[in-house]
KOLLUM-141253 format. One line per 8 residues: number of its first residue (from 1); for each residue x, y negated, z of N, C-alpha, C, O. Coordinates in steps of 0.02 Angstrom, whole numbers. Each point is the difference from the previous one (the first is absolute). Example, Ala and Ser with C-alpha at 12.3 -4.5 7.8 and 13.67 -1.06 7.14 Angstrom:
BEGIN
1) 660 284 390 -45 -59 0 45 -60 0 52 1 33 | -70 -54 -69 42 -59 3 -39 -55 37 25 -55 8
***
This chain:
BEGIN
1) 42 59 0 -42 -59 0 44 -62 0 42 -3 45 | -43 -45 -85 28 -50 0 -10 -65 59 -57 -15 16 | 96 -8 3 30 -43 57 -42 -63 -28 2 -16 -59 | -41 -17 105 -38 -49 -51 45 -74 -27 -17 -35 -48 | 85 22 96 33 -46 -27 22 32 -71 -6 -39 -46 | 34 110 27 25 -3 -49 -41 -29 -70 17 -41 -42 | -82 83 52 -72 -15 -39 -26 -64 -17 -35 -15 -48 | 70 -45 125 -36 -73 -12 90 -35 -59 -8 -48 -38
9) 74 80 43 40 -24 -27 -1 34 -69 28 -27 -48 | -55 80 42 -11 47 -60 -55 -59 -52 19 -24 -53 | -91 9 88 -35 -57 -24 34 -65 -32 -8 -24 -57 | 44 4 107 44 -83 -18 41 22 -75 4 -27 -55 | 23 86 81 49 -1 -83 -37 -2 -57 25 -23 -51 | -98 50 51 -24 7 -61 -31 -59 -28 1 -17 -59 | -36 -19 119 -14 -62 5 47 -37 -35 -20 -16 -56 | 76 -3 70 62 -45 -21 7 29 -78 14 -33 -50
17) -24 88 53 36 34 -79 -80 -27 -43 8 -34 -51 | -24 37 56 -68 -21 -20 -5 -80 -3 -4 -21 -58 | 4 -9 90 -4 -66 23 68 -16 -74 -26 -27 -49 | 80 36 44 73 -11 -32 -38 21 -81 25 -23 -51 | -82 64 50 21 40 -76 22 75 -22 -16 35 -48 | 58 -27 99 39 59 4 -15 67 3 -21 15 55 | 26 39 -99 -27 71 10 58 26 55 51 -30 17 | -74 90 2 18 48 33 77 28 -23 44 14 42
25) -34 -6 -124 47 30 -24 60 -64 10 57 11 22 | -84 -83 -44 35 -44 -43 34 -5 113 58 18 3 | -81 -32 52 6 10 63 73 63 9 58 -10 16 | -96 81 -37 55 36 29 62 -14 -36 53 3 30 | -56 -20 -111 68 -12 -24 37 -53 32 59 16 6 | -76 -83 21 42 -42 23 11 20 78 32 -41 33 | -60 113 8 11 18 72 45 56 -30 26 41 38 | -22 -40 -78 33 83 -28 -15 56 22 43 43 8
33) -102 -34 5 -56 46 11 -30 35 -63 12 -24 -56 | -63 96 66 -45 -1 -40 -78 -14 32 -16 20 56 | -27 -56 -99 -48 -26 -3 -44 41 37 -51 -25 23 | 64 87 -12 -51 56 35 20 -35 86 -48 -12 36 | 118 -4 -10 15 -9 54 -38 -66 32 -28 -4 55 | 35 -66 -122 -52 -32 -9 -81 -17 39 -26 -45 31 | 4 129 -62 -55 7 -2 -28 31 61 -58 -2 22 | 132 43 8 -23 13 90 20 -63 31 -42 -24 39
41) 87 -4 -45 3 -74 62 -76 -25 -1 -24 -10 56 | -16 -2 -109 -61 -43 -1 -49 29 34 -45 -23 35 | 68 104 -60 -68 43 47 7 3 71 -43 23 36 | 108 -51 -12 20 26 70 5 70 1 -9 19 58 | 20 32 -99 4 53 12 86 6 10 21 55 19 | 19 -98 -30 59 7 -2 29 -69 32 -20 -54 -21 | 66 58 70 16 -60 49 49 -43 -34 41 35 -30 | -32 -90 25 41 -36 -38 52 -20 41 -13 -38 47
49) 81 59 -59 63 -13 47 24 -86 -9 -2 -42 -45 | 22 43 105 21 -69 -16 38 -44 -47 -16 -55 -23 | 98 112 6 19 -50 -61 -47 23 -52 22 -27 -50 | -79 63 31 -42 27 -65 -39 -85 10 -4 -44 -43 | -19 42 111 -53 -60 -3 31 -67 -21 -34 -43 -28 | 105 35 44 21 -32 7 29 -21 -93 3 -53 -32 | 10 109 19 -11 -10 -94 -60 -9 -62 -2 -8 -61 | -46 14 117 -77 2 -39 -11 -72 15 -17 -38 -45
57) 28 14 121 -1 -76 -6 21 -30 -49 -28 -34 -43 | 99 56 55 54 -56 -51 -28 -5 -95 14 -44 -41 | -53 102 32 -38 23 -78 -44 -58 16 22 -56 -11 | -66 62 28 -76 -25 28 24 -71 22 -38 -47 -14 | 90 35 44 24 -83 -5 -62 -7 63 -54 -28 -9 | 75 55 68 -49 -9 57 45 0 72 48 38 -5 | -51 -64 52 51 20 50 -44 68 16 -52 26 -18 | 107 -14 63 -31 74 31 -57 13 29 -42 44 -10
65) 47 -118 73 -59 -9 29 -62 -8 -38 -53 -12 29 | 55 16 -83 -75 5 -45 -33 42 9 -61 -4 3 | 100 63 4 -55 91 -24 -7 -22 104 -44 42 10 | 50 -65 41 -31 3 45 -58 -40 28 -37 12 47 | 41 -77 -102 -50 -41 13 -75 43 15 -20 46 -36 | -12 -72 94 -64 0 11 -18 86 40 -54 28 5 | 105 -12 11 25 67 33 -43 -42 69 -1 -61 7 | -34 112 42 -42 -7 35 59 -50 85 55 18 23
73) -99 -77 -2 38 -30 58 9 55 74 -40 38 27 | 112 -55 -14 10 47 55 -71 -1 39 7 48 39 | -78 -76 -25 -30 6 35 -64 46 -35 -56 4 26 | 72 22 -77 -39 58 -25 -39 -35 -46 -38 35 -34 | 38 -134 20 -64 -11 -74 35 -9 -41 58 -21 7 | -81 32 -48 20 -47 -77 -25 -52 -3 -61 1 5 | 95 -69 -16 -16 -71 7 -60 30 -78 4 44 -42 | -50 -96 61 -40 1 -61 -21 -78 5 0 -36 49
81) -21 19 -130 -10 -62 -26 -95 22 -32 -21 35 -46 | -10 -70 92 -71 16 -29 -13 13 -71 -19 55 -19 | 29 -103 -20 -5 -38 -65 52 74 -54 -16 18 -57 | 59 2 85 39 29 -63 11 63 19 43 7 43 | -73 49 -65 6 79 16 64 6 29 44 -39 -18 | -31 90 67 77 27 34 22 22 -55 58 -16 -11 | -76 38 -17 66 59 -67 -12 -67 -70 -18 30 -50 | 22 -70 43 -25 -32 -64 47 6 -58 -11 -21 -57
89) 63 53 77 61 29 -39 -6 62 -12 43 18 -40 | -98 48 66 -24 52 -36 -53 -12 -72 -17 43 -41 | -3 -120 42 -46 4 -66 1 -35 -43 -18 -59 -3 | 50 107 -50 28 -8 -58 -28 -52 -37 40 -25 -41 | -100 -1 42 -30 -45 -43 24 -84 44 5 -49 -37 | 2 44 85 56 -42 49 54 -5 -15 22 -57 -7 | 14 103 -1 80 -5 -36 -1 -18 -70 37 -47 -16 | -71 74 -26 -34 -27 -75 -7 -70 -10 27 -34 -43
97) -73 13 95 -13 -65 8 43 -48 27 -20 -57 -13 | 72 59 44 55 -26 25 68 -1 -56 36 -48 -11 | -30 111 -16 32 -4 -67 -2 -42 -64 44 -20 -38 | -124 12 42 -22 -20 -58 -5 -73 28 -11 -39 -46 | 14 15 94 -9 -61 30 77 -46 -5 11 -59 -11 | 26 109 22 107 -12 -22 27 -17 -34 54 -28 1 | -121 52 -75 6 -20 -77 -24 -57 -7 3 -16 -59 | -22 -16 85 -50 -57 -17 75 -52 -1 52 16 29
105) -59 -75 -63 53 -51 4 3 -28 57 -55 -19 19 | 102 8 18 22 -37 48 -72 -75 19 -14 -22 56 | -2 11 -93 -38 -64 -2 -74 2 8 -36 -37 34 | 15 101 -83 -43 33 3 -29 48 39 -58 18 -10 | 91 4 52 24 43 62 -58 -38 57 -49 20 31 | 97 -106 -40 2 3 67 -84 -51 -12 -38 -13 47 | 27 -5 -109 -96 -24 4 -43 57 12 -49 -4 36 | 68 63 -68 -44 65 27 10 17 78 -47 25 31
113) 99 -35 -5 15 -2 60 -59 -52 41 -37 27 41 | 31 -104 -53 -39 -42 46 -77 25 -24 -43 -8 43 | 26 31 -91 -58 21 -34 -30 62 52 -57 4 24 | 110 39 -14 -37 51 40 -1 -2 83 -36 28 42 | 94 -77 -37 -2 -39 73 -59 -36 11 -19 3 59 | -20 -42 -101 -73 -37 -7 -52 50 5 -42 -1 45 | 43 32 -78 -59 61 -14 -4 43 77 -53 1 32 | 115 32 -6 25 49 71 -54 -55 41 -39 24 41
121) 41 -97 -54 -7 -40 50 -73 -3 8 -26 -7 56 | -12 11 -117 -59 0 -21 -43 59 35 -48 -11 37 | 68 62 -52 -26 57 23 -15 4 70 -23 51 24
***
């Protein structure tokens, strides 16, 4: 049975690899891995060693402390933010949308930006 930190750092990598663009294969070639090993870090079925994590960062262009963000407070909660699901980095149409939001021009970015800051406000 998998360790649930490995499972919540197994999540972040795929998240990030996802979030970047990045497949699974195009990942293990720059960890010098194969893509199956990949494919257990994400499941947590397989524990990710530290210098391994520590090279998936450096791919992923993340500090380390990333794959632990939002890992439960020593007092047993997970801080939660009413307004924005706990996992909002498990759904894919969120990362899509944040991607596709990256593309937008610098200028353009940032009027769609006050546009949906008006609207959030509206609601």
């Amino acid at each position: 049975m998998a360790h649930p930190v490995d499972v919540h750092v197994g999540k972040r990598i795929r998240h990030r690899r996802w979030l970047v663009g990045m497949t699974q294969q195009q990942l293990a070639e720059q960890v010098g891995i194969k893509f199956q090993q990949i494919q257990k870090y994400e499941t947590g079925a397989n524990r990710v060693s530290a210098s391994r994590l520590w090279d998936i960062a450096d791919a992923l262009v993340v500090p380390v402390s990333f794959f632990f963000e939002g890992i439960e407070a020593e007092d047993g909660e997970t801080p939660k933010n009413e307004s924005v699901p706990a996992d909002i980095l498990g759904d894919k149409e969120a990362l899509d949308l944040v991607r596709s939001y990256y593309a937008i021009p610098e200028n353009q970015r940032r009027r769609l930006f006050e546009l949906a800051r008006v609207l959030s406000d509206v609601a």
